[in-house]
C-alpha positions, 0 to 999 in steps of 0.5 A: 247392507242396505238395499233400494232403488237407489243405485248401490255401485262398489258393494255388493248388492244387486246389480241393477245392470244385470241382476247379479252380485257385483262383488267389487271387492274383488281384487286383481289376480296378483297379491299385493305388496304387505305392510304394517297398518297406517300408522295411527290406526291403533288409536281408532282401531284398538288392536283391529288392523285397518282393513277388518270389519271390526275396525269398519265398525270401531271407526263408525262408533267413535264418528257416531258414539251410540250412547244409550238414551239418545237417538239419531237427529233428523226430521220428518220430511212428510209431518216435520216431527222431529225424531224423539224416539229410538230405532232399532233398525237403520231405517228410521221412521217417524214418530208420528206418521210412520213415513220413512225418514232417514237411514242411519248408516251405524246401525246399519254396520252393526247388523251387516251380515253377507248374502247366504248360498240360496240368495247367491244361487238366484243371482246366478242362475238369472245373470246369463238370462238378464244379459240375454234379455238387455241385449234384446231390448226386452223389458218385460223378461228382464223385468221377471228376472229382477223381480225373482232376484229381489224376491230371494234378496228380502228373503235371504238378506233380511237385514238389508231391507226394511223390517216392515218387509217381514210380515206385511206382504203388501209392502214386501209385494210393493217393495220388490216391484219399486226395486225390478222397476229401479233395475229395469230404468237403469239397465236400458239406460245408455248413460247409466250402463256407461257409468257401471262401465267407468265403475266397473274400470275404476275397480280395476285401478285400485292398489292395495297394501296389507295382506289378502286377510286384511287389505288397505287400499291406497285412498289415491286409487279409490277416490275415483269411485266415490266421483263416479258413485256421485254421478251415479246418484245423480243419474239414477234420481233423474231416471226414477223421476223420469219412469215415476218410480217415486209413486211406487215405492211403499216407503217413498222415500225418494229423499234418501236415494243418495244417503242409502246409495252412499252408505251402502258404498260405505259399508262395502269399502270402509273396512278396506281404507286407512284411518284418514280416508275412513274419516274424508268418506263418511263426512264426504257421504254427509254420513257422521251422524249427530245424536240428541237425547231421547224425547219420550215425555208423555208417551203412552205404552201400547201393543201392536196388534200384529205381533204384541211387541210393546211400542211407545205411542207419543201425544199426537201421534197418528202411525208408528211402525212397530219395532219387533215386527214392521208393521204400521200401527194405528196409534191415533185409534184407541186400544182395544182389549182381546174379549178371550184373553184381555190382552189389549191391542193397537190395530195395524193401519187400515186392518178391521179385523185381527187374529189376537196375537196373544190366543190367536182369537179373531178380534174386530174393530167393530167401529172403535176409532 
């Protein structure tokens, strides 16, 4: 799952008409006519059926291998860095300067996971409310709404959001008030509400084949989507610019407002389509991704000071987000060595004083740069 001010139609994110869970895989009432999977699909699936989670994932394996050693090829849009070092998360950050750089949509699979009871319970009791508010015009109880339901959506659907909303409260404080702002400029949008409508009818349109545990959707009924996804992005990029969404997003990440928006449409609808199409959806979402090896030369070993976890700090390296617990870490500053326990620590960005994650003793950076 993935979340952000990108628009994410035909998954099941949050709405950013109303606050609620779209639910687009729902299917008309009637059972559609069964038949064998397509033929062929054994050779990517293995004995998985089109139409299952495990086939989603066996397809993403074969377009993307995840060999061990190698990392996803981008660059770092803020620095320039290439990226060298692995990411344990699908949302993949710089070496060097920490900046949100790609989304890697594999990974991305292989932790997907539905929204919990708790989540789905807050979606619900703001939806008649969120409506209510849209048809009055007003902005700022909307706004409140959006911002409870993105508050239970970090809390409750972890793995659809950047782990550095774990455990630094002033990213997850920004991230939730990026994400009600997103809704907010989208739901009183006459252009955007009509294209949720045109998905919204496109959904209803779909024809399925299989069976209600294994659907596989004829891909002539569901390439619709996928256009109206694309003037979704589209519209969804003019408007954030418009309302300066970009300078409130902690990750700044308005370069990636497409390929998250696509891959979350792809992790909704990919188990659901036949071998051919799978394969035309991810190169269309421009989502097949290319690996190279591991660049880890040099790399000096350190600690992050929030959690402990070991992080590998590469020559020249200014910030790293930590991969056990989110937080950004101060890689260009020295280590400094606990004087209770002799436990050594790199110090989160902009932090002069920590609690020692290894005896809880308080420890100052005392003007060690």
């Amino acid at each position: 799952m993935t979340a952000r001010g990108a628009v994410i139609m035909g998954g099941t994110e949050p709405d950013r008409e109303s606050g609620t869970a779209m639910g687009l895989f729902s299917r008309r009432n009637e059972e559609p006519a069964a038949r064998q999977p397509p033929a062929g699909a054994e050779q990517f699936a293995g004995a998985q059926p089109a139409g299952s989670s495990s086939w989603a994932r066996q397809v993403l394996a074969l377009l993307a291998p995840p060999q061990p050693g190698f990392v996803k090829r981008c660059g770092c849009v803020v620095c320039g860095a290439p990226k060298k070092l692995p990411s344990v998360t699908a949302y993949v950050y710089c070496d060097y300067c920490a900046a949100l750089i790609d989304f890697d949509l594999r990974t991305a699979g292989e932790a997907d996971a539905p929204p919990g009871p708790a989540y789905a319970a807050t979606v619900s009791a703001a939806h008649a409310a969120s409506q209510a508010a849209i048809a009055a015009g007003d902005h700022d109880t909307y706004r409140d709404l959006q911002r409870r339901v993105f508050e239970a959506y970090v809390t409750h659907v972890p793995m659809a959001v950047s782990h550095r909303a774990r455990n630094d409260a002033e990213y997850r404080r920004k991230y939730i008030a990026y994400m009600a702002e997103a809704a907010v400029a989208r739901a009183f949008d006459t252009g955007a509400r009509a294209l949720d409508a045109e998905m919204q009818q496109c959904v209803l349109g779909l024809r399925y084949a299989g069976n209600m545990m294994a659907p596989v959707l004829e891909p002539g009924s569901f390439w619709p989507l996928a256009d109206t996804l694309q003037r979704q992005i589209s519209v969804s990029r003019s408007l954030y610019r418009s309302a300066g969404l970009a300078e409130l997003d902690p990750d700044r990440a308005e370069h990636l407002i497409g390929k998250i928006a696509w891959s979350g449409f792809c992790q909704g609808w990919l188990p659901m389509l036949p071998p051919e199409a799978a394969h035309q959806l991810l190169e269309r979402a421009g989502l097949v991704n290319e690996y190279v090896q591991v660049q880890a030369e040099g790399g000096q070993p350190r600690h992050c000071g929030g959690c402990g976890g070991e992080f590998l700090a590469l020559p020249g390296a200014r910030a790293v987000v930590c991969d056990s617990c989110g937080r950004v870490v101060d890689a260009g500053a020295a280590e400094i060595a606990c004087t209770t326990c002799g436990g050594s620590i790199t110090f989160p960005a902009g932090a002069e004083r920590v609690g020692c994650p290894y005896c809880q003793a308080e420890i100052r950076r005392a003007g060690i740069r």
